[in-house]
C-alpha positions as CSV (number, residue, x, y, z in Angstrom):
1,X,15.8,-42.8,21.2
2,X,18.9,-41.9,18.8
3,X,19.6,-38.5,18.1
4,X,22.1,-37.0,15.4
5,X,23.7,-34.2,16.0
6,X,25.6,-32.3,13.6
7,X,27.9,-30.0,15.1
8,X,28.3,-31.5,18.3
9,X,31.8,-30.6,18.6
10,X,30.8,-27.2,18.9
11,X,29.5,-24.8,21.6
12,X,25.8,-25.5,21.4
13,X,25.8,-28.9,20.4
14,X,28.4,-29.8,22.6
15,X,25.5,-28.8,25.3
16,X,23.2,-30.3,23.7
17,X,25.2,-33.8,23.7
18,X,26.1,-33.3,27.4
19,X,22.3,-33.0,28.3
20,X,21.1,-35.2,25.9
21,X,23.8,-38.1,27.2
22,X,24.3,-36.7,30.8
23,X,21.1,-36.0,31.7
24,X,18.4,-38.0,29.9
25,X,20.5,-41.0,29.3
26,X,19.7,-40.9,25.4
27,X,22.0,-42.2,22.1
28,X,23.9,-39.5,20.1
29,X,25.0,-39.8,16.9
30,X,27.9,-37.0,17.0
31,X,28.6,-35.9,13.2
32,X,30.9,-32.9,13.1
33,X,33.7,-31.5,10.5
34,X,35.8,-30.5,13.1
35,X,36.5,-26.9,11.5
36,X,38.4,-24.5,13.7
37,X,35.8,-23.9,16.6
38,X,34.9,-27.5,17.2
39,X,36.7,-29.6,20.3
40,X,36.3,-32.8,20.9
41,X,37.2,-32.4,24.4
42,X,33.8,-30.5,25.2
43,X,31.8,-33.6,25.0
44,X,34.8,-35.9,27.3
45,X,32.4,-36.1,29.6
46,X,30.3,-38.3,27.7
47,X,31.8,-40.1,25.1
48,X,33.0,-43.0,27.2
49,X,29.3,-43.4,27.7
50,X,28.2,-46.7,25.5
51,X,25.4,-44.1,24.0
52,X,27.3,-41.9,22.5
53,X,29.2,-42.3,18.9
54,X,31.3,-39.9,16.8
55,X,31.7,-39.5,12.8
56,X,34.4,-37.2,11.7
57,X,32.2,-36.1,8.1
58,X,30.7,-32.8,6.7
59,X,26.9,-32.4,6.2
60,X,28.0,-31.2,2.5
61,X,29.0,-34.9,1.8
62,X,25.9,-36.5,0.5
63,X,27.2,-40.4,0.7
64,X,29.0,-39.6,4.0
65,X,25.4,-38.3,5.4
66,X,23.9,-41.4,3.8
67,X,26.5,-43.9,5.6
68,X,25.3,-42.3,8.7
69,X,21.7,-42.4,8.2
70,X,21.9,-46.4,7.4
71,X,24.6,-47.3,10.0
72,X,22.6,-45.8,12.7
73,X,19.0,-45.1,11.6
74,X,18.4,-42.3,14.0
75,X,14.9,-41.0,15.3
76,X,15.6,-37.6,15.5
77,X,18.0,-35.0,14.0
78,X,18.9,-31.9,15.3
79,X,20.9,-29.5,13.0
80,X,23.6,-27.7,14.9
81,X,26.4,-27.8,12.2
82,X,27.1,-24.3,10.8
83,X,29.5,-21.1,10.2
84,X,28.3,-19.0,12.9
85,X,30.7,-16.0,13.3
86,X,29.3,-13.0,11.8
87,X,33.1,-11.1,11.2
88,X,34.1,-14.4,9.6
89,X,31.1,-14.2,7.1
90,X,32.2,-10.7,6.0
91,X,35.8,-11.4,5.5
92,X,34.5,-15.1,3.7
93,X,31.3,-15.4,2.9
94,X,32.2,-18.8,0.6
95,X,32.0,-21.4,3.6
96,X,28.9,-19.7,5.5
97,X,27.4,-20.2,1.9
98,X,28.4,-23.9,1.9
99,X,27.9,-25.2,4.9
100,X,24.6,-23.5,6.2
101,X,22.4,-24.0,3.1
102,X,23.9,-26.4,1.1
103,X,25.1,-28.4,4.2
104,X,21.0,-28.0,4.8
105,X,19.7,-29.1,2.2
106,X,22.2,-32.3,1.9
107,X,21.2,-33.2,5.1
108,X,17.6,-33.4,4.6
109,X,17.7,-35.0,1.3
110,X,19.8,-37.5,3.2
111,X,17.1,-37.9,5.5
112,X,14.2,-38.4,3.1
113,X,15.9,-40.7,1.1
114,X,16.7,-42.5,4.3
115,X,13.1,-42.4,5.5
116,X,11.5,-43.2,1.7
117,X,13.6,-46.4,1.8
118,X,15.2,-48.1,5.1
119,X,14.3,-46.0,7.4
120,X,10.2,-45.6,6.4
121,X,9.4,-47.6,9.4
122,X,10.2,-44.3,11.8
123,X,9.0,-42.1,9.1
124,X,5.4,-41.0,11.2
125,X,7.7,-40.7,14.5
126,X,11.1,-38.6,13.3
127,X,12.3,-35.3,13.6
128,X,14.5,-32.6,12.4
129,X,15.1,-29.6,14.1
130,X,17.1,-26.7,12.1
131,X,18.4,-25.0,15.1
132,X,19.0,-21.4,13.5
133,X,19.3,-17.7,15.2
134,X,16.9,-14.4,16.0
135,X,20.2,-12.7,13.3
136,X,17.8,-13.5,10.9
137,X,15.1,-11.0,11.7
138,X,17.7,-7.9,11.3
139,X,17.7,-5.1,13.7
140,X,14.8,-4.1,16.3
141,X,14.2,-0.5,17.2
142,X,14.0,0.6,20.9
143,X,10.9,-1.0,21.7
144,X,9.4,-4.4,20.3
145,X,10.4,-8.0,20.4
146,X,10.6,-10.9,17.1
147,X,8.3,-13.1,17.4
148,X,7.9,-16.2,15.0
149,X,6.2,-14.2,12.7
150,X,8.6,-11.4,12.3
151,X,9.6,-11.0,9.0
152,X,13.1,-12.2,7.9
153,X,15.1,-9.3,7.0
154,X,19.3,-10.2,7.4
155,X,22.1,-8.0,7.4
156,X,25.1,-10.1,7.4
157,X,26.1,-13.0,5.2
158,X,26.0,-15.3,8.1
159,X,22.6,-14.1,8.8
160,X,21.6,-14.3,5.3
161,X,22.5,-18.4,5.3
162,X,21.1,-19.0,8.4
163,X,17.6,-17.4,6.9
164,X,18.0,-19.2,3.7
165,X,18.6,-22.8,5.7
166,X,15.2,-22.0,7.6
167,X,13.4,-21.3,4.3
168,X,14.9,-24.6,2.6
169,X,13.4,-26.7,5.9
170,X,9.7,-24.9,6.0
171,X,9.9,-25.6,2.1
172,X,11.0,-28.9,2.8
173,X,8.0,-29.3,5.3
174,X,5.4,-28.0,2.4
175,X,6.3,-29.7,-0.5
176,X,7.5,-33.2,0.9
177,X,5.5,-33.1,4.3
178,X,9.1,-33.7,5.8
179,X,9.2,-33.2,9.5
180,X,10.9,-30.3,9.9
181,X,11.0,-27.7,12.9
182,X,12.9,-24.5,13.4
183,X,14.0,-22.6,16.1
184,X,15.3,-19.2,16.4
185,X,17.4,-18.1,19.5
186,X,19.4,-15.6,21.2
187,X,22.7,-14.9,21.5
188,X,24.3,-18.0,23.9
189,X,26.7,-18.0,26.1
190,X,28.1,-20.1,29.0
191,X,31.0,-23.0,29.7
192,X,32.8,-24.6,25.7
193,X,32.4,-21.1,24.3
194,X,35.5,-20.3,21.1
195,X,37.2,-18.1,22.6
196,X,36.9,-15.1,19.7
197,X,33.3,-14.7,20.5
198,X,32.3,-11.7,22.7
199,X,31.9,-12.9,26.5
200,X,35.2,-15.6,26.1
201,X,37.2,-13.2,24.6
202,X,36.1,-10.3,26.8
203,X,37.2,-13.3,30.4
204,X,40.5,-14.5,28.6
205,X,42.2,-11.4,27.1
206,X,41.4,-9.7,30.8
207,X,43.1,-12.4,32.2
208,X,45.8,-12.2,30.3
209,X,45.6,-8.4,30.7
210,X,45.4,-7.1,26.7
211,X,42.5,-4.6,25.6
212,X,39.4,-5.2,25.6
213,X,37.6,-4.5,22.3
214,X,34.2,-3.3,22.2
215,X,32.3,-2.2,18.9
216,X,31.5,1.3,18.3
217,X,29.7,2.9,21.1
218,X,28.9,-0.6,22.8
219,X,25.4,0.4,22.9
220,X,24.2,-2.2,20.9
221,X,21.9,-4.6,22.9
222,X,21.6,-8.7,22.9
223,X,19.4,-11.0,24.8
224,X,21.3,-13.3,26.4
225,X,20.4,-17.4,27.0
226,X,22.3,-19.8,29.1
227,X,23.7,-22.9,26.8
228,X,22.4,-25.1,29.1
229,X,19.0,-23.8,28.6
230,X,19.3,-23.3,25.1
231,X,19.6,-27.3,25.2
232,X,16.5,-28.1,27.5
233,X,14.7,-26.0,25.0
234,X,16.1,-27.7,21.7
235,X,15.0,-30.9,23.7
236,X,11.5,-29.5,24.2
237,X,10.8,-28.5,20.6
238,X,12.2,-31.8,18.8
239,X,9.7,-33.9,21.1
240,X,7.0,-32.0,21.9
241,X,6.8,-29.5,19.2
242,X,4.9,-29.8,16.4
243,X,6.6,-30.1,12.7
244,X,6.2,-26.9,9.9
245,X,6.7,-24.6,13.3
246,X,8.7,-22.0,14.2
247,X,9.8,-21.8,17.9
248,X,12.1,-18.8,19.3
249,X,14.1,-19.3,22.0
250,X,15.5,-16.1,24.5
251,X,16.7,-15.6,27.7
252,X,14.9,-12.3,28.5
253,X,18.1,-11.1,29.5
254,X,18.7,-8.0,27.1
255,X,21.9,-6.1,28.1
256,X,24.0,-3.7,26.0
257,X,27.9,-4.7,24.7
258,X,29.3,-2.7,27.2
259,X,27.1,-3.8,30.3
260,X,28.3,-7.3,29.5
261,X,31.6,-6.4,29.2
262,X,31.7,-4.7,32.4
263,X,29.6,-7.2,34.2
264,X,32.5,-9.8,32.7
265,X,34.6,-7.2,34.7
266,X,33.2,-6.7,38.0
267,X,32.6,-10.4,38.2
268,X,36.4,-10.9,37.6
269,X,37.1,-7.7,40.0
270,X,35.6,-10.5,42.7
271,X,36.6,-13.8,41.6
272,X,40.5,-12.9,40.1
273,X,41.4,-9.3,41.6
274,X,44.3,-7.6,39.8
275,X,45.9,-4.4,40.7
276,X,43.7,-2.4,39.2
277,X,39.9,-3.0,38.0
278,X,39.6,-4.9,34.9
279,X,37.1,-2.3,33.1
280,X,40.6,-0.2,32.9
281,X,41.4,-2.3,29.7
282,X,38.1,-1.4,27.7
283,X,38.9,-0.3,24.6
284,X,36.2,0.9,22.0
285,X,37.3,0.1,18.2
286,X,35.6,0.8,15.0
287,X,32.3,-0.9,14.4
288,X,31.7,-3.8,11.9
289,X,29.7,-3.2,8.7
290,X,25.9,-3.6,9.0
291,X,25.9,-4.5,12.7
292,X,22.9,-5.0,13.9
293,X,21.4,-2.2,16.9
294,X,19.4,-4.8,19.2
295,X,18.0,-7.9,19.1
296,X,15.4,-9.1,21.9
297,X,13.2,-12.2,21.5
298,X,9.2,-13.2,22.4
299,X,9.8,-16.7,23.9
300,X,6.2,-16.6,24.6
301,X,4.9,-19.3,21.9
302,X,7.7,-22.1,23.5
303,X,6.5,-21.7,27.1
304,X,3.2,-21.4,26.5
305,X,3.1,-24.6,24.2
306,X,5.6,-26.3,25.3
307,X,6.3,-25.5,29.1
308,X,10.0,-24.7,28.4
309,X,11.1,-21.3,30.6
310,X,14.9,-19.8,30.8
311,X,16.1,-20.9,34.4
312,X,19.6,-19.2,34.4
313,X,19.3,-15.2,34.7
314,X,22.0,-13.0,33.1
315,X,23.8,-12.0,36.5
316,X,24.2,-16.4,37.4
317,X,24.7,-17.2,34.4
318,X,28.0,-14.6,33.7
319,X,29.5,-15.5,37.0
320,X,29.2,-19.3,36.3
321,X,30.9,-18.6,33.2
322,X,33.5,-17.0,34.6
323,X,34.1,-19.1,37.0
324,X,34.3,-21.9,34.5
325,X,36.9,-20.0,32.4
326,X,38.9,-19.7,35.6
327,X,38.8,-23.0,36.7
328,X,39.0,-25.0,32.9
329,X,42.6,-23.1,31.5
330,X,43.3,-27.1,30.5
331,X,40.6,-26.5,27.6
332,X,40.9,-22.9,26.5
333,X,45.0,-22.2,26.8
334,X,45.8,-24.7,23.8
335,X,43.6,-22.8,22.1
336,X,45.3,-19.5,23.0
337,X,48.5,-20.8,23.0
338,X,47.8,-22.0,18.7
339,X,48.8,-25.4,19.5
340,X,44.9,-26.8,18.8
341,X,43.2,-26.9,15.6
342,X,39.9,-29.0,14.3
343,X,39.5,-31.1,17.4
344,X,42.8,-32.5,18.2
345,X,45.3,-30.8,20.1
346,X,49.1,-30.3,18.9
347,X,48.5,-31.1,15.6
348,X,48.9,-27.7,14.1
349,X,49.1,-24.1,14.6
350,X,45.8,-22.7,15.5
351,X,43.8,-20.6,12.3
């Protein structure tokens, strides 16, 4: 089986490639733009493997995407390139714009003109999976969980691409019968992470010892998945799940800002004691417009019909993250240090 993945260069689909290469012995088709947040070095450990292939292109580039479907006429796709940083999306809305729909919709047109011509001898057997996030349900209450049937309601422009990329693959599904699945998860979190994202900025800048910045009143609750299972699950829905569904994806782990932040801290208290506890550098700054209260996810639908189940809970999963920040400084300090940009290292100074 050949898989594409676009975005593998990134957090999730780096995870994806390192289970779907490391630990099912499968081909991967690696396309990726290599924008800021993508490394290369986060798939190392596989791409010596005679599986695994890179192609430096952006899902926007309809004759690029075309050259990939023909050169290696893949089985499966699963959709992992995107803008995915909800303060960059307010500041620039343009790229989140580009990239998550019209990327989209490139990509799938790709593939059905691929599949319609070449590639219509895998047409009754292929897959794409629109991996996508629970951001576009909006903002739960107290109580209550989104289910699959939640209605979209998005607060952010990142949120508001994602939503419009899932509508563009279920109308896809409808009016071409084009395989399409989508899934919805939680926030993700674990070893690869970009650094200006909460839980890798929270571990690095109290290593280095500078504040550490939490929205508002921190209250603001997330339920939190493991990469690594987020990438068993992707697995699950592209071959067992059935196309024109929705499947979301959580941890169970809902926690608020702050008691991540301070778990971040007691685990570091343990593993890299300073002279002081690191919770001393919390810092609460001004919140960001429209964020979201809490999110908190019914996985319910994927293990009932598909037998996938979160394995890492919150308090393993933070303290192997940690412990991989603390032991990896050769992949994150070019990144803090601005001499790593798009993939390569010393190139340029860091965005």
């Amino acid at each position: 089986m050949r898989i594409i993945v676009t975005g593998g260069a990134g957090f999730i689909g780096s995870a994806v490639i390192r289970h779907l290469i490391g630990d099912l012995g499968l081909s991967v088709v690696n396309v990726d733009k290599l924008t800021y947040a993508a490394n290369l070095a986060s798939v190392a450990a596989v791409s010596d493997r005679p599986g695994y292939a890179f192609v430096h292109a952006d899902i926007t580039d309809r004759a690029a995407m075309d050259a990939v479907f023909r050169r290696f006429a893949p089985d499966a796709v699963i959709n992992l390139a995107a803008e995915s940083h909800v303060d960059r999306s307010i500041d620039a809305p343009d790229a989140f714009l580009t990239t998550n729909v019209l990327g989209t919709a490139t990509l799938m047109q790709a593939a059905r003109s691929w599949l319609d011509g070449e590639g219509r001898g895998k047409a009754d057997r292929f897959r794409f999976l629109q991996v996508s996030t629970d951001e576009v349900y909006g903002s739960l209450g107290e109580t209550g969980l989104f289910t699959e049937e939640t209605p979209y309601d998005p607060s952010s422009p990142y949120s508001a691409s994602k939503a419009a990329a899932d509508h563009l693959a279920m109308a896809w599904h409808r009016t071409y019968g084009f395989p399409a699945l989508v899934s919805n998860c939680s926030n993700n979190y674990g070893p690869y992470h970009f650094p200006e994202k909460l839980i890798p900025l929270i571990i690095l800048n109290a290593l280095d010892g500078k504040p550490l910045p939490v929205y508002g009143d921190g209250r603001q609750v997330r339920d939190w998945l493991y990469v690594e299972d987020h990438a068993r699950a992707l697995v699950a829905i592209l071959t067992k799940g059935r196309p024109g569904r929705k499947y979301n994806v959580g941890g169970g782990n809902e926690r608020t800002n702050i008691e991540v932040v301070r778990a971040i801290c007691a685990v570091l208290d343990r593993l890299h004691p300073g002279a002081a506890p690191h919770d001393r550098l919390i810092r609460h700054v001004a919140d960001r417009p429209g964020h979201d209260r809490r999110y908190a996810i019914d996985a319910g639908r994927i293990e009932a019909e598909l037998g996938w189940r979160a394995a890492v809970d919150f308090e393993a999963g933070i303290e192997r993250t940690v412990a991989w920040y603390l032991d990896r400084r050769d992949w994150w300090e070019p990144i803090r240090s601005g001499v790593y940009q798009g993939g390569r290292l010393g190139l340029a100074a860091a965005r």
